[in-house]
N, C-alpha and C positions, 0 to 999 in steps of 0.2 A: 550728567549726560555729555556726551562727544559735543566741542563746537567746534568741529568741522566736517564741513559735507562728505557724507558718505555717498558708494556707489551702491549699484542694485547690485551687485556681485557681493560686496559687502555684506548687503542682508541675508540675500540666500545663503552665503556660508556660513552666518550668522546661526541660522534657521539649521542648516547642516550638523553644524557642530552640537547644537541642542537639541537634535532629530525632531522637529518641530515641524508640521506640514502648513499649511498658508491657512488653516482652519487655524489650529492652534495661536499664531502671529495673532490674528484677527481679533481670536476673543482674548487673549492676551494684554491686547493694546487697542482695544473698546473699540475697534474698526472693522469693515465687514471683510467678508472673504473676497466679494467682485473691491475693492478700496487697493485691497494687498496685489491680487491679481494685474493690477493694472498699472501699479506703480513697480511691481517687480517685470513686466513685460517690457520696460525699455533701459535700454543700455548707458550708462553712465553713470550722473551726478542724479541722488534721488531726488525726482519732482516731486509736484506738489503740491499742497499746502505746508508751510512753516510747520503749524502745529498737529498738522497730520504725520509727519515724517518723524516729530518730534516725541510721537507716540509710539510710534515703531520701536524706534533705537532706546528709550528708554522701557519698553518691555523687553526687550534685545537683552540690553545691559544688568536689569532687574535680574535678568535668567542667567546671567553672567557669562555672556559673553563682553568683547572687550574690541572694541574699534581702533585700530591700530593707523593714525596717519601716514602721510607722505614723510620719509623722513630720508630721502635719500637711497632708499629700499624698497620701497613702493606702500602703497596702503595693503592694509591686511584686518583679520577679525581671528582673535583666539581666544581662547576659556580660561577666563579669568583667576589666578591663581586660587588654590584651594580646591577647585572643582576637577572631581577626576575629567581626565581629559578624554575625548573618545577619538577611535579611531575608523574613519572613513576610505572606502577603499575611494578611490581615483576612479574607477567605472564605478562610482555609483556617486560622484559628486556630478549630478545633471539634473532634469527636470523631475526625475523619477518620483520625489516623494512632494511633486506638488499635485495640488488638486483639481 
């Protein structure tokens, strides 16, 4: 699992690249869908609980996507080698495929 804070942008693209809706997140990573909801509604560093967050990104990671730090470049989240990669158009990276 990632040890370093991720943002909610981070998840949702997360979620994006897996086409995964915030139902799927949820039961994914033993959390409800109002849990997801409300941790992806605010902007930044993901709040919290520790091991709520903690559940997230490793169902994230399980599904193979791949949390990419600061590194000079900024943070990012891409699919993890081996898994075909998909492709998202740009108007459809927004709220569309939440719940």
């Amino acid at each position: 699992m990632s040890t370093f804070r991720v943002t909610t942008r981070q998840i949702k693209a997360a979620r994006a690249l897996l086409d995964w809706s915030q139902s799927e997140l949820a039961s994914a990573s033993g959390l409800s869908v109002p849990t997801i909801k409300r941790i992806e509604s605010k902007a930044g560093d993901v709040g919290g609980r520790e091991g709520t967050v903690a559940r997230i990104v490793s169902a994230l990671e399980a599904a193979g996507a791949e949390f990419i730090p600061e590194n000079g470049g900024g943070v990012g989240v891409r699919l993890r080698e081996g898994r075909k990669p998909e492709t998202i158009a740009l108007e459809n990276l927004n709220a569309s495929n939440d719940e």
